[in-house]
C-alpha positions in Angstrom: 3.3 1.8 -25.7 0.5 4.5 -26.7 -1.6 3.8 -28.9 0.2 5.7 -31.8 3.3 3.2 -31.0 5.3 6.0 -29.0 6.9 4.9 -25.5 4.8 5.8 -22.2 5.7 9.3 -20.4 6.2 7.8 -16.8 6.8 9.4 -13.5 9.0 7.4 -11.2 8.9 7.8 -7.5 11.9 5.5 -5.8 13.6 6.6 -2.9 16.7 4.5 -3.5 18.8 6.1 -5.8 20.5 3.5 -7.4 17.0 1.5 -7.8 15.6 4.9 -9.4 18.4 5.4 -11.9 18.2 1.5 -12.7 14.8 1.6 -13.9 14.9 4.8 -15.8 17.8 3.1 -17.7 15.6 -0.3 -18.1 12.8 1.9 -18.8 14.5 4.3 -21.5 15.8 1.1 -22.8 12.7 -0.5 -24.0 11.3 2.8 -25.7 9.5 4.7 -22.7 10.3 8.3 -21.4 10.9 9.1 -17.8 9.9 12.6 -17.7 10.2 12.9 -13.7 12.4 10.4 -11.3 11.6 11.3 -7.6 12.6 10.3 -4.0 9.6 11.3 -1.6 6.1 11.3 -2.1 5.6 15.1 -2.2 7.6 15.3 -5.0 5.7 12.5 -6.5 2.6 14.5 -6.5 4.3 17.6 -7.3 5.7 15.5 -10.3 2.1 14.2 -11.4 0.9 18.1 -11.4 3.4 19.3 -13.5 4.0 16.6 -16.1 0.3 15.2 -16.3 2.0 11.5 -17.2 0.9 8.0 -19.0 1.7 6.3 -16.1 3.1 6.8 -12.2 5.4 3.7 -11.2 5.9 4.2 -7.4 7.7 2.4 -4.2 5.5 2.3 -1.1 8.0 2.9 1.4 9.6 6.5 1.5 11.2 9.8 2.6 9.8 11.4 6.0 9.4 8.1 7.6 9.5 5.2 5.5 6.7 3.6 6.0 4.0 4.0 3.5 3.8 7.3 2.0 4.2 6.1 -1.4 0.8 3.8 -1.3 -0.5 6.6 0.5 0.2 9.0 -2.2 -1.0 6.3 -5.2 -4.0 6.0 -3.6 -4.3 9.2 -3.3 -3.9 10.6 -7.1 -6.3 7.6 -7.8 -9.0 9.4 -5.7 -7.9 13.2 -7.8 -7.4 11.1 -11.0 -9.4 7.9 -11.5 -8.1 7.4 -15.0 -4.5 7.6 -13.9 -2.6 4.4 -14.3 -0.3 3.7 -11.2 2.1 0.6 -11.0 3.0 0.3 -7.3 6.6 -1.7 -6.3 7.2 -3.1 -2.9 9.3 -5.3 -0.4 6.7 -6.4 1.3 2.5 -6.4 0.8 1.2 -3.4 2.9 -2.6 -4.7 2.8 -3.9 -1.5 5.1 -4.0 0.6 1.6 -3.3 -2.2 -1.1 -6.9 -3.5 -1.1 -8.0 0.4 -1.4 -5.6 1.1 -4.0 -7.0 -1.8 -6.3 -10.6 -0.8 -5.6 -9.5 2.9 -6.7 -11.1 4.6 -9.7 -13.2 2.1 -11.4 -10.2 -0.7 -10.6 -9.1 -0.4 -14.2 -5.0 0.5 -14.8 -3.6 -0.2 -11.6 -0.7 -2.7 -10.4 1.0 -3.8 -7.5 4.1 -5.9 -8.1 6.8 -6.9 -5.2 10.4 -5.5 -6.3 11.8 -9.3 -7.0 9.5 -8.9 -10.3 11.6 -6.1 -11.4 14.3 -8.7 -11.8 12.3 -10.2 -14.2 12.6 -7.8 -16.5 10.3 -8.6 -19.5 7.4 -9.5 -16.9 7.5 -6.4 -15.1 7.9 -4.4 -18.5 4.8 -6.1 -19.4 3.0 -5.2 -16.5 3.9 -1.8 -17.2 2.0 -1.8 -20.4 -1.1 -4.0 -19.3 -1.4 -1.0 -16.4 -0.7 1.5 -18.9 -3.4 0.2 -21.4 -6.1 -0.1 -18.4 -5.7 -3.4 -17.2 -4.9 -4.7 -13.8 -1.5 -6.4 -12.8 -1.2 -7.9 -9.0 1.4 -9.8 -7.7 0.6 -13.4 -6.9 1.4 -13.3 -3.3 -0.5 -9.9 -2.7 -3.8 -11.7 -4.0 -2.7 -14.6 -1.3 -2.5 -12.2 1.2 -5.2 -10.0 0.8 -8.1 -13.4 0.2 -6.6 -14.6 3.6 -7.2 -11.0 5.0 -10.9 -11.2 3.7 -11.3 -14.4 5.3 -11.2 -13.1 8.7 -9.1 -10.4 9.4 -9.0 -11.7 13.2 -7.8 -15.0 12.4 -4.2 -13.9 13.1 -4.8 -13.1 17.0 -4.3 -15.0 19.9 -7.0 -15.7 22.2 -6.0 -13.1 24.7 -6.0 -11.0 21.7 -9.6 -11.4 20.9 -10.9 -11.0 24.6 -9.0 -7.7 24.9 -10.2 -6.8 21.6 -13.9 -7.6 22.9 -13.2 -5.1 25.9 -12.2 -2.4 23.9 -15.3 -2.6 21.8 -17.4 -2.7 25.0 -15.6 0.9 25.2 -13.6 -0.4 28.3 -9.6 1.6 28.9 -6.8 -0.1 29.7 -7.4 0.1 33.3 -10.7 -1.4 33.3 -9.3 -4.4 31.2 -6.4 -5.0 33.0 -8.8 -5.3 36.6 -11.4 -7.2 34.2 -8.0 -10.1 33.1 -6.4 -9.6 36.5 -3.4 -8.6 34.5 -1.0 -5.0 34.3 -1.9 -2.3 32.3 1.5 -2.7 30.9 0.5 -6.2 29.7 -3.3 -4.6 28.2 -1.1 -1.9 26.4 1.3 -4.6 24.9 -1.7 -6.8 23.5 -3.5 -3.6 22.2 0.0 -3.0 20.4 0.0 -6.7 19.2 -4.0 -6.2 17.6 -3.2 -3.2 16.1 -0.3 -4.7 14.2 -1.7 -8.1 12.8 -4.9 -5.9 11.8 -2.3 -4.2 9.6 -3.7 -0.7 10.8 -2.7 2.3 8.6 -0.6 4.5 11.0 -2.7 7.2 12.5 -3.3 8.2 16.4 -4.0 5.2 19.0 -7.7 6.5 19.0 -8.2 6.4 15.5 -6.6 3.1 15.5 -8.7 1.9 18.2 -11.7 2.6 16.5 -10.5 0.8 13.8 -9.6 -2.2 15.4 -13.1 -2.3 17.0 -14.5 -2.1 13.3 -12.5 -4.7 12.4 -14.4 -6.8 15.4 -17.5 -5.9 14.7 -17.6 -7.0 10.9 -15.9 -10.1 12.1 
C-alpha cells in the first residue's frame, strides 16, 4: 500500500498470458492497480515511460528470444530510475544480471523471487509491499546461489576446464590450444562452450564472452 493506504499502481511484464492475467486478478484482488500488463520487454519499458508506476513486477525470460530480456530490462530502468521499485519473478536464478540487479540504485526496493513463491500467495503479496516500501526481498535459493558464485566462480569447472581457460588468458586461439593439449580444435571449442556456460556469461559475442571469462580467471 502507499502510504495514504491506496493500492500500488504496478506495471506487469509476463510473457505467459495466463500467468499475466492470474496475477492482475490476485493483484486487483488484494487492493493494488495494474495499470499496464505486458508480454516483452520493450513494451515493459514503453509501459514504465508512460505510466511512471509504484512498482514494476517483471518475468526474466521473454519475447524475442526468451532468455533474459526481462532482468535485462529491470536492471536497466534501475540504472534510468534508481528509486524505482522492481520485483523480478523467475524459473530459474539467472546470476549473470541477478547480483547486478540487487546492487542497482542504492539496493533499496528491489526483489527477486522464483515463480513457486507466487503460489504462496500472501508471501509474495508481502514481498510486493516490502519492495514497494523500499526494502529488499530475495529468494532463499538465489542468496544460496549467488554466495556459492562469490566463493569462486571457477569452482564449477573441470580441470581441463581450467587449463584451457589459463590458455585463453595467455591470449592463445583455439588452434594454439588444441596443439598446446594435443587435442582437436573441435574438442578446444566444446570446452570453451562448457566455461562459458558454468561462468553463467550474459549472452553477448564469443569475444566479449571470452574476455569475460578471462576476467573471471584473473579475479579468481
Amino acid at each position: 500500500m502507499r502510504a495514504d493506504g491506496t493500492g500500488l499502481r504496478v506495471v506487469l511484464a509476463e510473457d505467459s498470458v495466463l500467468l499475466r492475467d492470474g496475477l492482475t486478478t490476485l493483484l486487483t484482488r488484494f487492493g493494488h492497480e495494474v495499470v499496464a500488463a505486458v508480454g516483452d520487454a520493450p513494451a515493459l519499458l514503453a509501459a514504465v515511460a508512460a505510466h511512471t508506476p509504484d512498482i514494476v513486477v517483471t518475468d526474466v525470460r521473454m519475447p524475442p528470444a526468451f532468455q533474459d530480456e526481462g532482468l535485462h530490462a529491470a536492471v536497466r530502468l534501475r540504472a534510468e530510475r534508481p528509486a524505482l521499485p522492481v520485483l523480478v519473478l523467475s524459473q530459474y536464478v539467472q546470476r549473470a544480471y541477478a547480483a547486478e540487479l540487487l546492487d542497482s540504485g542504492d539496493g533499496t526496493g528491489v526483489g527477486y523471487l522464483l515463480k513457486d513463491r507466487v503460489g504462496q500467495v500472501e508471501e509474495f503479496v508481502d514481498a510486493l509491499r516490502e519492495v514497494a516500501a523500499g526494502g529488499t526481498v530475495v529468494d532463499p535459493e538465489v542468496v544460496r546461489q549467488l554466495l556459492r558464485r562469490r566463493r569462486d566462480p571457477l569452482a564449477r569447472l573441470t580441470p581441463r576446464e581450467r587449463e584451457v581457460l589459463a590458455l585463453v588468458a595467455e591470449g592463445k586461439s583455439n588452434g594454439a590450444i588444441a596443439r598446446t593439449l594435443v587435442v582437436s580444435e573441435a574438442a578446444v571449442g566444446k570446452h570453451i562452450g562448457g566455461i562459458l556456460t558454468k561462468l553463467d556469461l550474459p549472452p553477448a559475442d564469443d569475444t566479449h564472452r571470452r574476455v569475460l571469462a578471462v576476467l573471471a580467471y584473473l579475479r579468481s
